[in-house]
DRENKOL-42103 format. One record per residue: residue in three letters; residue number from 1; x, y negated, z negated of N, C-alpha, C in turn. Coordinates in Angstrom, 3 decimals. Atoms other than C-alpha are relative to their C-alpha. Layout:
['ALA', NUM, [X, Y, Z], [X, Y, Z], [X, Y, Z]]
...
end
This chain:
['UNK', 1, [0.841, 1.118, 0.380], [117.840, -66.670, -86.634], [-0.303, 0.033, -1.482]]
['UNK', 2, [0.665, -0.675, 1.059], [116.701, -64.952, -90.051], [1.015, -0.842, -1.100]]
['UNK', 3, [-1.366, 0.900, 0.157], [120.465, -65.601, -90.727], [0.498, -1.366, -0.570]]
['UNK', 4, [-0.106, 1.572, -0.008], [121.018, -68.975, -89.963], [-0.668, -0.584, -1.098]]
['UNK', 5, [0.820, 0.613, 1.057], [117.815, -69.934, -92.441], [0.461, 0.059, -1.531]]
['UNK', 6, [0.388, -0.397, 1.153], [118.583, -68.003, -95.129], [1.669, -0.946, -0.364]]
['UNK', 7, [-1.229, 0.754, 0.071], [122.326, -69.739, -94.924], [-0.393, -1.842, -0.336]]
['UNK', 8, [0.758, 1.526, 0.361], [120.366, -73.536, -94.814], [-0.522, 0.257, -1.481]]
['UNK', 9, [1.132, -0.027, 1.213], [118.196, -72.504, -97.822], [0.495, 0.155, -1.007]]
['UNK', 10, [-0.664, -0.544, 1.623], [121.096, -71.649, -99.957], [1.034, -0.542, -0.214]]
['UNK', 11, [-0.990, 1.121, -0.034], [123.645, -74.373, -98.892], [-1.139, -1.384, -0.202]]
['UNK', 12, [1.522, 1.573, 0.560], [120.371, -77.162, -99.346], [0.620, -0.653, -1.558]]
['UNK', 13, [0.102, 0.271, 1.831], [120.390, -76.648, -102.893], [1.383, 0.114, -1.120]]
['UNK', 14, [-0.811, -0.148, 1.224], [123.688, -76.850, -104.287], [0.127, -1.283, -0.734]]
['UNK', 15, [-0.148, 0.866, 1.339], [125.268, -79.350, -106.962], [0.493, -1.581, 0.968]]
['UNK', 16, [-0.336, 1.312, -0.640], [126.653, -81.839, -104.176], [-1.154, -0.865, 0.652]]
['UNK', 17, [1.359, 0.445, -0.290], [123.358, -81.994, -102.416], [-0.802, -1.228, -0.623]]
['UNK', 18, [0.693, 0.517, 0.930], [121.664, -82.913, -105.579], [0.521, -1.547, -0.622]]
['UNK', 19, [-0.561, 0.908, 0.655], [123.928, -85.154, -106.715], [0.151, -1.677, 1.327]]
['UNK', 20, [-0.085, 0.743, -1.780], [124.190, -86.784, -103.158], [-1.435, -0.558, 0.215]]
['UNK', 21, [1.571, 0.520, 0.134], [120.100, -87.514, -103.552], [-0.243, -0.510, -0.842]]
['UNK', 22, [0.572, 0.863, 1.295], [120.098, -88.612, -107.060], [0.932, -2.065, 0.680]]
['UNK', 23, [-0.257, 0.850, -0.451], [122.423, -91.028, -105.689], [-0.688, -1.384, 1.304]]
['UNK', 24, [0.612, 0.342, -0.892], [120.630, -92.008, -102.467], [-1.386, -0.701, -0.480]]
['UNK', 25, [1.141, 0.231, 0.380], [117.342, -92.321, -104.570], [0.439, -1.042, -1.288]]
['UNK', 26, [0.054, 1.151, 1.231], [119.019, -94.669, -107.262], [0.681, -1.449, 1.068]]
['UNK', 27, [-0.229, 1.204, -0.835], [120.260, -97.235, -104.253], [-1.511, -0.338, 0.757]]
['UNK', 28, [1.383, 0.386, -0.173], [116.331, -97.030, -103.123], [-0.312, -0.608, -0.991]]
['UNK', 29, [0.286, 0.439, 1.400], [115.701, -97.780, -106.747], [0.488, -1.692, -0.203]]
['UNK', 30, [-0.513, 1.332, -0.177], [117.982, -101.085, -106.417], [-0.833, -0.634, 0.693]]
['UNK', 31, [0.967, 0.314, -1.131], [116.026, -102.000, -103.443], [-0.607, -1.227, -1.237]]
['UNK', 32, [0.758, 0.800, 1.118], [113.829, -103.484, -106.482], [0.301, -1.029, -0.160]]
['UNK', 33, [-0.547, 1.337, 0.549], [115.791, -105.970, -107.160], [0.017, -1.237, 0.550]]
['UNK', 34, [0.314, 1.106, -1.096], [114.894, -107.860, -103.826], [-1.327, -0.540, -0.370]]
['UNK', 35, [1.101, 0.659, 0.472], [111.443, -108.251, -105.143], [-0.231, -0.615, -0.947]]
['UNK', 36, [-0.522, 0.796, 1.567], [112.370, -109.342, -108.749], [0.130, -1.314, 0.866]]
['UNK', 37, [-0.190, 1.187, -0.387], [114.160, -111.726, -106.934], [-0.781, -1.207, 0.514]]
['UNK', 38, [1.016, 1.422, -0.824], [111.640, -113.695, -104.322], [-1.053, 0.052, -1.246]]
['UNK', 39, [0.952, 0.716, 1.297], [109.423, -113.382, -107.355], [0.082, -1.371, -0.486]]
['UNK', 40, [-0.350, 1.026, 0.876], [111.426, -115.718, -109.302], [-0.094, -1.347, 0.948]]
['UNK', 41, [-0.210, 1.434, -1.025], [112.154, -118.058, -106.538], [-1.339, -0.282, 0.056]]
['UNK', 42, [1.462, 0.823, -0.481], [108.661, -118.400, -105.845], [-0.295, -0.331, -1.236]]
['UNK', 43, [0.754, 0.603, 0.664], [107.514, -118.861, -108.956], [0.812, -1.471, -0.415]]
['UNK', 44, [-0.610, 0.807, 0.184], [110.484, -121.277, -109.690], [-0.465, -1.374, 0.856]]
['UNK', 45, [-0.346, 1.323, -1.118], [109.589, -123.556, -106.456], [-1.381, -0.593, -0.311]]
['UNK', 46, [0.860, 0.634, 0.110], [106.115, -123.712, -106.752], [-0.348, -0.414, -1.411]]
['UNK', 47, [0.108, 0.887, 1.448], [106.709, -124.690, -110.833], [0.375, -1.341, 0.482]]
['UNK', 48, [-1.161, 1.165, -0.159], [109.355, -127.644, -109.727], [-1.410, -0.891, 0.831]]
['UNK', 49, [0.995, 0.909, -0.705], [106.002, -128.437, -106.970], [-1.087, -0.579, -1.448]]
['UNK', 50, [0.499, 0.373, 1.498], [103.987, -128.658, -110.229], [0.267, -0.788, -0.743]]
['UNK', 51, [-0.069, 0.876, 0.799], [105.631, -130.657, -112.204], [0.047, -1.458, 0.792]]
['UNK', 52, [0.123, 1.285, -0.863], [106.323, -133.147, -109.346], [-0.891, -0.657, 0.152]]
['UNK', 53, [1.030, -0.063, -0.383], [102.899, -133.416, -108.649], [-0.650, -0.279, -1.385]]
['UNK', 54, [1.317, 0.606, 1.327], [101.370, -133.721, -112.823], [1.647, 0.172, -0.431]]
['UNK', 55, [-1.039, 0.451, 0.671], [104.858, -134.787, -114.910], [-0.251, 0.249, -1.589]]
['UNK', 56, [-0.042, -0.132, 1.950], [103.253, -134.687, -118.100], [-0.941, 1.461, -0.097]]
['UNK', 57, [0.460, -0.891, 0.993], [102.332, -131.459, -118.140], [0.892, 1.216, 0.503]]
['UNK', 58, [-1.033, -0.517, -0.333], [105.596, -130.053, -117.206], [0.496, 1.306, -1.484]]
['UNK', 59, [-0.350, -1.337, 1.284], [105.818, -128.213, -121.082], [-0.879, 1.465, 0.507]]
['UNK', 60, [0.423, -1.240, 0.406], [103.062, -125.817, -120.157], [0.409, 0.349, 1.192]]
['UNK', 61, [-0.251, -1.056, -1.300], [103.995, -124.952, -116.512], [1.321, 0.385, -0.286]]
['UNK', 62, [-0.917, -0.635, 0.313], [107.360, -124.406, -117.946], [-0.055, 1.450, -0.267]]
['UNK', 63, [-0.162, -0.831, 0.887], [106.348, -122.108, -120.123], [-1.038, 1.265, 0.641]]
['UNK', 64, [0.474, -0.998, -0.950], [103.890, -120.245, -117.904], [1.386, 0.478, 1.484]]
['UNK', 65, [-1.109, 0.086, -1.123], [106.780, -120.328, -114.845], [0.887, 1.231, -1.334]]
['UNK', 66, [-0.062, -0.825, 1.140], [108.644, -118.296, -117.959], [-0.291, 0.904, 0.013]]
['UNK', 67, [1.030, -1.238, 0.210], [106.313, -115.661, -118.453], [-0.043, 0.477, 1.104]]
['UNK', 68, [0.259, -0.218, -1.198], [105.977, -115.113, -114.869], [1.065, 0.426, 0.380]]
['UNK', 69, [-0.999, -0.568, -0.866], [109.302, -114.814, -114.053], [0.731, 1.459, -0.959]]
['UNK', 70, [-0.159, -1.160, 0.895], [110.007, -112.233, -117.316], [-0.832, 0.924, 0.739]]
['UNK', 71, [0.421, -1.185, -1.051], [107.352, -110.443, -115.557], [0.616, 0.675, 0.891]]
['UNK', 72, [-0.874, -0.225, -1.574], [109.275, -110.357, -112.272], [1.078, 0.837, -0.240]]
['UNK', 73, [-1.242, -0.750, 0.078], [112.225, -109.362, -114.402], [0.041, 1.163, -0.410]]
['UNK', 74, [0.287, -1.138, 0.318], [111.223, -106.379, -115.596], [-0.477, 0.879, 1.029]]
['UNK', 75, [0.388, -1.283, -1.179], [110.356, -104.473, -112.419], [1.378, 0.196, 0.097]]
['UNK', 76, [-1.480, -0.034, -0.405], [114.485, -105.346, -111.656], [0.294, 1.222, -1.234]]
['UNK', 77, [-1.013, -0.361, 1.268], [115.528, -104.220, -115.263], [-0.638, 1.635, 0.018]]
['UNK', 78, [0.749, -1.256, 0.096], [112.977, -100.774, -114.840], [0.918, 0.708, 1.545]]
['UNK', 79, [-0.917, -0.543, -0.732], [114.619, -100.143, -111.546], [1.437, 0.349, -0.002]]
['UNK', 80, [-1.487, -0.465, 0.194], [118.211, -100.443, -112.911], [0.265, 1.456, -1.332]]
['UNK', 81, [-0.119, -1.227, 0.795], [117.240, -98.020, -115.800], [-0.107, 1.224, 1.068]]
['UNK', 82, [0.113, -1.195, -0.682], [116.340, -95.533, -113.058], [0.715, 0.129, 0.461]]
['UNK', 83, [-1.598, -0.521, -0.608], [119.630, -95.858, -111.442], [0.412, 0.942, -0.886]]
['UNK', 84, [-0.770, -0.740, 0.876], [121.285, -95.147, -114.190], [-0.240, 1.335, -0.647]]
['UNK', 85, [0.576, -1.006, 0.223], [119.208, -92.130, -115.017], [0.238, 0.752, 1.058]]
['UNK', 86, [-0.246, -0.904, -0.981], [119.647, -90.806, -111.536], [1.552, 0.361, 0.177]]
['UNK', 87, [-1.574, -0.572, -0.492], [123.638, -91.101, -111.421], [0.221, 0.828, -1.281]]
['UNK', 88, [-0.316, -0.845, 0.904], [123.880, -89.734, -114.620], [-0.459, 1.712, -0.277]]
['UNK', 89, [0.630, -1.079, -0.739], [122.004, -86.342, -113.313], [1.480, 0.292, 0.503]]
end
C-alpha cells in the first residue's frame, strides 16, 4: 500500500502532468469568452431598443453601448492573455 502511494506521488508531479493542467486550466480560461460575448449582445440589443424608442438621442447611447461593450471586452482579452501564459509554461 505504502508502495503504491509513494509511486502516485512521484508519477503526479512530472512535466506531462503539469503541462497537461496548464493546458486544461487555459481552456477553463477561454470559457470567458462566453461571457464577453452575451455581454455584448445584450448590451447591443437593448442599445438598438433605445434608440428605437428616443431616435434623437441615439449619439449618446451609442457611445455609452461602446464603453460597455469595451468593458465586456476586456474580461475576453484578460482571459486569452492567461491562455497564453498557461501554454507557454
Amino acid at each position: 500500500m505504502f508502495t503504491l502511494l509513494t509511486i502516485l506521488a512521484e508519477s503526479i508531479y512530472n512535466e506531462d502532468f503539469v503541462s497537461g493542467l496548464a493546458a486544461f486550466g487555459a481552456g477553463i480560461a477561454m470559457l470567458t469568452g462566453i461571457g464577453a460575448a452575451l455581454g455584448q449582445g445584450f448590451a447591443a440589443g437593448k442599445a438598438v431598443e433605445a434608440v428605437g424608442r428616443q431616435p434623437e438621442a441615439s449619439g449618446k447611447i451609442t457611445t455609452t453601448m461602446l464603453v460597455g461593450q469595451a468593458m465586456a471586452e476586456t474580461t475576453g482579452l484578460y482571459a486569452l492573455i492567461i491562455a497564453f501564459v498557461l501554454i507557454g509554461q
